[in-house]
C-alpha positions in Angstrom: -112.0 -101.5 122.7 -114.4 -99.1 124.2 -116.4 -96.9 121.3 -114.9 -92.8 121.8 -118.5 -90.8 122.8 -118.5 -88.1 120.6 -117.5 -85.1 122.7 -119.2 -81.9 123.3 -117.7 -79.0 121.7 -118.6 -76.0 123.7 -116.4 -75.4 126.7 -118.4 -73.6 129.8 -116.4 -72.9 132.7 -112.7 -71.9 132.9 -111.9 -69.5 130.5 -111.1 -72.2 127.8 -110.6 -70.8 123.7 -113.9 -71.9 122.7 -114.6 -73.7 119.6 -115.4 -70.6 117.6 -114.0 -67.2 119.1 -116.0 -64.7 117.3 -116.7 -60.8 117.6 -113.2 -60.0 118.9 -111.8 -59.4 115.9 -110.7 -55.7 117.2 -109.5 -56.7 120.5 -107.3 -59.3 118.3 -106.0 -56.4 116.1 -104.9 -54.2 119.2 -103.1 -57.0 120.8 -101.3 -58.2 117.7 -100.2 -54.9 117.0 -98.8 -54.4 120.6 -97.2 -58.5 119.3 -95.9 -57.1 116.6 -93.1 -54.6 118.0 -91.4 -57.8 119.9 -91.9 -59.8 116.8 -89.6 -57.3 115.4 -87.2 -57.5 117.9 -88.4 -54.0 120.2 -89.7 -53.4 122.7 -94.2 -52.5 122.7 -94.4 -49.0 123.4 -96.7 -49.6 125.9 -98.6 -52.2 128.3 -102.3 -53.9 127.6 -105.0 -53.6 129.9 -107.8 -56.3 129.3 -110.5 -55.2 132.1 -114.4 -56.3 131.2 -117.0 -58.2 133.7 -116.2 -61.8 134.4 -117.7 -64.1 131.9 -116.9 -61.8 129.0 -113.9 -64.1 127.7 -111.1 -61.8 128.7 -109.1 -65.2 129.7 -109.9 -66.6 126.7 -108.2 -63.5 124.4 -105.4 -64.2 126.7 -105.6 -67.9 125.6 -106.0 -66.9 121.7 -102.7 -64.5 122.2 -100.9 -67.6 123.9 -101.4 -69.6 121.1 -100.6 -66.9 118.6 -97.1 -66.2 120.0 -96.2 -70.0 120.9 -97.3 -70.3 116.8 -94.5 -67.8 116.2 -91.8 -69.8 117.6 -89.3 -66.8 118.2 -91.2 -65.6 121.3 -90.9 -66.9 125.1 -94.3 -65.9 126.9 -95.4 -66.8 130.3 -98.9 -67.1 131.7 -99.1 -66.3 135.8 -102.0 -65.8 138.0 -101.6 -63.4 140.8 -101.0 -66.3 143.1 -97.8 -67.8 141.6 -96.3 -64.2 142.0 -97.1 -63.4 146.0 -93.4 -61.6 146.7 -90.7 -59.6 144.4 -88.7 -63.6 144.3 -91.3 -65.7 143.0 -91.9 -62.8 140.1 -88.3 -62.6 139.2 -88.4 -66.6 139.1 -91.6 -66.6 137.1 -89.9 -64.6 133.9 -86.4 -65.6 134.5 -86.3 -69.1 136.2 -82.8 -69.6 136.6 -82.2 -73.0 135.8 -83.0 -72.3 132.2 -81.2 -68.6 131.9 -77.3 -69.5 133.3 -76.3 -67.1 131.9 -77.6 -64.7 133.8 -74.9 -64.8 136.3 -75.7 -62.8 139.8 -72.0 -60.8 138.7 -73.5 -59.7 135.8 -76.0 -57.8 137.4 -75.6 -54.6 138.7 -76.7 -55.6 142.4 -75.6 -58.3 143.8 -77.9 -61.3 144.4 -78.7 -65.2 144.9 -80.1 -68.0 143.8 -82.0 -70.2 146.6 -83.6 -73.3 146.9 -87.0 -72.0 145.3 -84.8 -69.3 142.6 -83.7 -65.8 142.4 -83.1 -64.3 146.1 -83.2 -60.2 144.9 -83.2 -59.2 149.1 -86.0 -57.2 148.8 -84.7 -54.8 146.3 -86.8 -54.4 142.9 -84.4 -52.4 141.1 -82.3 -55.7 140.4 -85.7 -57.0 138.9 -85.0 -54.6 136.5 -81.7 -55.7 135.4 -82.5 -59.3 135.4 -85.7 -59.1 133.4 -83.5 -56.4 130.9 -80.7 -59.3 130.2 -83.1 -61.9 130.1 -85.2 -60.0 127.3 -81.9 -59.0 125.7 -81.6 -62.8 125.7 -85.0 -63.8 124.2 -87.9 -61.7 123.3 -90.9 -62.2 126.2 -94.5 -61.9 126.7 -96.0 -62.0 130.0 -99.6 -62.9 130.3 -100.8 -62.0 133.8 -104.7 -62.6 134.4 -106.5 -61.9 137.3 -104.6 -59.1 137.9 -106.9 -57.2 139.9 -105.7 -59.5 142.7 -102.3 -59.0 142.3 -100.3 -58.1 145.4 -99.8 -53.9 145.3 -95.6 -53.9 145.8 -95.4 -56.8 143.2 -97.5 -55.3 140.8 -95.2 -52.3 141.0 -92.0 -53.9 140.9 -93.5 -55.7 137.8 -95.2 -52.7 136.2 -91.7 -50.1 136.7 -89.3 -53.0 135.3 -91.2 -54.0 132.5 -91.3 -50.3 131.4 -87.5 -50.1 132.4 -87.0 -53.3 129.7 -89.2 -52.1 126.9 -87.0 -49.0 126.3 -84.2 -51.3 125.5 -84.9 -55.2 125.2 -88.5 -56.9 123.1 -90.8 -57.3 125.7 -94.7 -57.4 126.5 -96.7 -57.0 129.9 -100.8 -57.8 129.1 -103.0 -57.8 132.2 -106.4 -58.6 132.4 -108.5 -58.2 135.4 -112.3 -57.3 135.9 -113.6 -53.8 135.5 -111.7 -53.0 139.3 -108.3 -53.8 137.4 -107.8 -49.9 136.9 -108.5 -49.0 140.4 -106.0 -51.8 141.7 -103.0 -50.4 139.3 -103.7 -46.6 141.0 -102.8 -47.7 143.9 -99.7 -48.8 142.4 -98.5 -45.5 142.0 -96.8 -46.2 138.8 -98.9 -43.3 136.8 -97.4 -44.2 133.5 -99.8 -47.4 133.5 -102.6 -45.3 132.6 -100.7 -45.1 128.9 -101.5 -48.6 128.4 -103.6 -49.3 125.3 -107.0 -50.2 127.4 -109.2 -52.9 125.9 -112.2 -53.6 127.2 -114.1 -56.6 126.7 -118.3 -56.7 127.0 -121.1 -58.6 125.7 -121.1 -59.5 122.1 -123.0 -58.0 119.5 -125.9 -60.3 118.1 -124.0 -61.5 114.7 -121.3 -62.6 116.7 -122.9 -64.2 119.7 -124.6 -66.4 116.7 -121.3 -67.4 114.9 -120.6 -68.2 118.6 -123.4 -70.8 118.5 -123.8 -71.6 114.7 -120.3 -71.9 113.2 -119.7 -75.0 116.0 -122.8 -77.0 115.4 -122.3 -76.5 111.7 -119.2 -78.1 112.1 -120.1 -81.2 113.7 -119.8 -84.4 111.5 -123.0 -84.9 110.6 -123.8 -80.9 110.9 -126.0 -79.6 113.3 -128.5 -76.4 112.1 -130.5 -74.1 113.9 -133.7 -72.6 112.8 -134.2 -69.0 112.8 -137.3 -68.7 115.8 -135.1 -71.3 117.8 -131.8 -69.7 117.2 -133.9 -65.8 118.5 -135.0 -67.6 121.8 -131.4 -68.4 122.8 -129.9 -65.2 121.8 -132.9 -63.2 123.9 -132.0 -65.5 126.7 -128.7 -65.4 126.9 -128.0 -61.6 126.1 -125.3 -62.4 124.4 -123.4 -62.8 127.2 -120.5 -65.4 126.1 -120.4 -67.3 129.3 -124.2 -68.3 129.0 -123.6 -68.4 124.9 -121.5 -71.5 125.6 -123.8 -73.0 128.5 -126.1 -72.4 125.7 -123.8 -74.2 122.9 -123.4 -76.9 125.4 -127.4 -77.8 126.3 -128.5 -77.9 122.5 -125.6 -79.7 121.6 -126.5 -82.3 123.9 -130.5 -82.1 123.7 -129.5 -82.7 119.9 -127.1 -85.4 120.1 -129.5 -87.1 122.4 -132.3 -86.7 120.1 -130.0 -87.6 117.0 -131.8 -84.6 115.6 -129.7 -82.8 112.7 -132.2 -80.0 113.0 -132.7 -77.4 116.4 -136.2 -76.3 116.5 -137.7 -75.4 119.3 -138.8 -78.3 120.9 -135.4 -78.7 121.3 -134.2 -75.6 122.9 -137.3 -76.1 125.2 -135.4 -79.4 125.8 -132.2 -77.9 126.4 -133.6 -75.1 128.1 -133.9 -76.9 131.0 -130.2 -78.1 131.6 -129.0 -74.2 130.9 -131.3 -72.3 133.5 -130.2 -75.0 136.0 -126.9 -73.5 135.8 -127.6 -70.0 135.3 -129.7 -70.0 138.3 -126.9 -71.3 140.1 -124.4 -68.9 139.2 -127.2 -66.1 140.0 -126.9 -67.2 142.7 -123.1 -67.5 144.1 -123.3 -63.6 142.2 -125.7 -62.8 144.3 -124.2 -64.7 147.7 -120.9 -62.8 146.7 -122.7 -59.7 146.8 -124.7 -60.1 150.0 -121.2 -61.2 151.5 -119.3 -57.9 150.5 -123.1 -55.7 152.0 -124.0 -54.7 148.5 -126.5 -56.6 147.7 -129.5 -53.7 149.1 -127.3 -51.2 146.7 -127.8 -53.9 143.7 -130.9 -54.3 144.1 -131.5 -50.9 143.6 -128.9 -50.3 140.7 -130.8 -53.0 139.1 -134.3 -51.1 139.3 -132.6 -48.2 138.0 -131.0 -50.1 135.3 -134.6 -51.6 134.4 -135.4 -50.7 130.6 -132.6 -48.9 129.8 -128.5 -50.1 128.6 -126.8 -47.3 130.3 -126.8 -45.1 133.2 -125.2 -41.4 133.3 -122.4 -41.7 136.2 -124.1 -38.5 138.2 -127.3 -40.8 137.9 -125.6 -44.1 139.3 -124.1 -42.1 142.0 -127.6 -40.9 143.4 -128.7 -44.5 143.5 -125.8 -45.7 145.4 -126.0 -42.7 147.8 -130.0 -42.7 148.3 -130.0 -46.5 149.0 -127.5 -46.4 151.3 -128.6 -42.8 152.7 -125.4 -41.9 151.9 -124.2 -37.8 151.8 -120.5 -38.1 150.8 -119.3 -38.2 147.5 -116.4 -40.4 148.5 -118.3 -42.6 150.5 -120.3 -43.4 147.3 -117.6 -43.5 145.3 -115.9 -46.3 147.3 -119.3 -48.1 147.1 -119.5 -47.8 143.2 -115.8 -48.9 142.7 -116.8 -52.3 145.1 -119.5 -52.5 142.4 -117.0 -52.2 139.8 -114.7 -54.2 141.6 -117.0 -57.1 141.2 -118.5 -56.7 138.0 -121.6 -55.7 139.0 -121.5 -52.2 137.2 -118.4 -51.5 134.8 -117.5 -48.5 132.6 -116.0 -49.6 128.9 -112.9 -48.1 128.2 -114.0 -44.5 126.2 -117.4 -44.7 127.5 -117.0 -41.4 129.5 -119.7 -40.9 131.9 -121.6 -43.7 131.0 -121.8 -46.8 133.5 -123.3 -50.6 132.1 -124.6 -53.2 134.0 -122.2 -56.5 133.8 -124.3 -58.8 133.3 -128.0 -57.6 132.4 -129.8 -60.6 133.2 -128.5 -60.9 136.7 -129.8 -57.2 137.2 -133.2 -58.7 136.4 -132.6 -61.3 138.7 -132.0 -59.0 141.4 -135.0 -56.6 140.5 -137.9 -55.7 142.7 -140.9 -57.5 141.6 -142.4 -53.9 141.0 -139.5 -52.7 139.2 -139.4 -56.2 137.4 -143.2 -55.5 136.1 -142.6 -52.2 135.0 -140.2 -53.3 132.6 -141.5 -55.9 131.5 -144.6 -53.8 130.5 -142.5 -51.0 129.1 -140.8 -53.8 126.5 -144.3 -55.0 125.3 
């Protein structure tokens, strides 16, 4: 029998619970206490909106709250992607497929419909959504955990949002969506204006004591344990802004420098070691960011948000406006508008939830990728 290779326990990529979810112990709280009406048999008084750049682990608190209701055991939820859902049928379907729910007989419903080859056949009219996802909840208590919603299609988004507020007045249900930071502009054009009552949660970089824990709790857990010194464990946390995407690239690259090494101790040779596996990838997602950008004609706009950004954490939204506008020689307030909420819409820029005025970049280190050289220098010298 072939010997089991020890395997890695950092998990880079799709949105995965990592092995140690720290620093969203307050997110957790808000969610749980949205949980806990259905729990009890009601309906939440309102919806969850999860927006935050990409990266941030905003599919990995919907993973975290999959696992808490499954744990439950009293609870249906259901995890869709805007794809699954791309007309009124395959939504109704997706929380009510109908070969599990016979007793949700089309003569029990107010409006008159079919089941087809692929499910429910509502002919086009969302109101029956409504009643079926109302008898189904009446039936068992659901959760639906929609992520990249910021792609879902406009009239199914609205059928979804206006029925699951419908249901909640009288049956235990949840709708959580999380999308990136354009997730709010998407649901406006929903023109369902009681979304905006949703409990907003936004999801950003970590703070420093948590993007550790990120990185120390696993390696400290590893059989025999892995430790980090102090000057090695400040280099990764400078480098990876305690942004959680690069946290677990991080995890990832010392945990294999170490294992390769059989070194029980990271110092920094080894993180110089490692070092070299994690920029490999973080230049390469630089760059599809930056492709992604150039493809959409924002990339001369980020360049200059990212001079602006140089030095500082935040940037008034009058002030973020003038950049847009004098890069792009722009003179209408609309115009630059539209081009911020692209920006937005991307991740590039994003506003936290109760930040006001106040605009962030998504990812700092990608601003610095796309500075000037000029601007680049001035920083630097201002931070030395």
């Amino acid at each position: 029998m072939r010997e089991q290779r020890p395997v890695n326990p950092f998990v880079p990529g799709r949105g995965v619970l990592p092995p140690c979810l720290a620093g969203r112990e307050a997110e957790q709280r808000e969610l749980m206490r949205l949980l806990a009406y259905v729990q009890a048999g009601r309906g939440a008084p309102r919806d969850a909106v999860v927006s935050g750049p990409r990266g941030n682990g905003k599919t990995v608190l919907l993973r975290w709250l999959q696992g808490e209701i499954e744990t439950d055991g009293g609870i249906d939820v259901v995890w869709r992607t805007p794809s699954d859902l791309p007309v009124l049928d395959a939504l109704a379907t997706a929380l009510a497929p109908p070969a599990r729910f016979q007793s949700l007989l089309p003569d029990k419903l107010s409006v008159s419909i079919g089941i087809g080859r692929l499910g429910w056949e509502l002919g086009g009219d969302p109101g029956t959504l409504t009643d079926l996802l109302t008898l189904r909840c009446t039936h068992r208590p659901l959760v639906v955990l929609l992520d990249e919603a910021h792609t879902l299609d406009v009239a199914v988004g609205r059928a979804l949002l206006n029925a699951g507020q419908s249901t909640a007045a009288t049956a235990p249900f949840l709708l959580v969506l999380a999308g990136t930071p354009g997730l709010t502009l998407h649901l406006d054009r929903m023109s369902a204006t009681f979304w905006n009552r949703a409990r907003h949660i936004g999801v950003g970089l970590l703070d420093e004591d948590a993007a550790a824990d990120a990185l120390v709790r696993p390696l400290a857990e590893q059989d025999p344990a892995i430790t980090i010194e102090p000057a090695a464990l400040r280099r990764v946390l400078d480098e990876s802004q305690c942004y959680p995407y690069f946290l677990q690239l991080w995890g990832a690259a010392l945990w294999d420098a170490a294992t390769q090494e059989a070194a029980a101790l990271i110092d920094e040779a080894v993180v110089a070691q490692a070092s070299r596996a994690f920029e490999i990838e973080r230049n390469a997602y630089y760059e599809h960011r930056r492709d992604e950008l150039e493809r959409q004609n924002l990339l001369p706009v980020a360049g200059a948000i990212a001079d602006a950004f140089a030095g500082r954490a935040m940037l008034a939204q009058e002030d973020l406006n003038g950049v847009i506008a004098d890069a792009l020689a722009l003179d209408s307030i609309p115009e630059t508008v539209q081009r911020r909420d692209r920006l937005a819409m991307v991740g590039y820029v994003w506003k936290p939830p109760g930040a006001g005025d106040r605009w962030q970049p998504g990812i700092p280190s990608l601003m610095r990728y796309l500075q000037s050289p000029a601007a680049a220098g001035a920083a630097t010298d201002a931070r030395t």
